[in-house]
C-alpha positions in Angstrom: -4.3 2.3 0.1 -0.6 3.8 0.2 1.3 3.0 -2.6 5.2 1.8 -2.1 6.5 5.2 -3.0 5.0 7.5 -0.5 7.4 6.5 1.8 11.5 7.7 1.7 13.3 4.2 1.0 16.4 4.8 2.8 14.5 5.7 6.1 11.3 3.1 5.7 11.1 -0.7 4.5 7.3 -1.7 3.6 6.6 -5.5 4.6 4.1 -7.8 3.7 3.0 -9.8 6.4 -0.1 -12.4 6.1 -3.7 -12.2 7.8 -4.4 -14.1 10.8 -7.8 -13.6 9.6 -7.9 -14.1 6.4 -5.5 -16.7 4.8 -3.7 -15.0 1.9 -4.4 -11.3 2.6 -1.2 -9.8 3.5 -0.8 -6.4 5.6 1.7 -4.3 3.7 3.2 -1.9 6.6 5.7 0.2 6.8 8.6 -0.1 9.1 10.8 3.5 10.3 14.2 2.1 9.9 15.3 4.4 12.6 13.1 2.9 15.5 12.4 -0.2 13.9 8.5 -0.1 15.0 5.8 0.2 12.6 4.5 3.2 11.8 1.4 2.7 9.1 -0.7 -0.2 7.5 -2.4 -0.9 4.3 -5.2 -2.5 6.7 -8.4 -1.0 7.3 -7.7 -1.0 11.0 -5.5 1.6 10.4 -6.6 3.3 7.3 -10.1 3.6 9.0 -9.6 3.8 12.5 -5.9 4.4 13.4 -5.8 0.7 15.3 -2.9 -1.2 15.4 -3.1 -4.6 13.8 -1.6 -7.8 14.2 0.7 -7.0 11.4 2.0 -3.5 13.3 1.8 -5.2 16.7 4.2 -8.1 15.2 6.5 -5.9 14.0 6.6 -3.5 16.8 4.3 -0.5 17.3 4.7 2.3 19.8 2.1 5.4 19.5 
């Protein structure tokens, strides 16, 4: 799992966003300031298999 600080602050914003799945499991990805689309998730979609999930797609993800 990432932690909060892997990230540069002033160029990324990590939020929380719930599981349509699972009710009170919440996605913490992390948002490029710059482009405004999602760039990484704290989801095993991503960490295992590079997938986009709801949480990215909802924020805006562009590969």
């Amino acid at each position: 799992m990432m932690e909060n600080n892997e990230y540069d602050d002033t160029r990324y914003e990590t939020v929380s966003i719930e599981s349509k799945i699972r009710q009170g499991v919440f996605h913490q990805v992390v948002k490029d300031l710059e482009t405004g689309k999602a760039i990484s998730c704290s989801c095993k979609c991503w960490s295992k298999g590079n997938k986009p999930c709801f949480g990215m797609k909802t924020i805006g993800y562009s590969e």
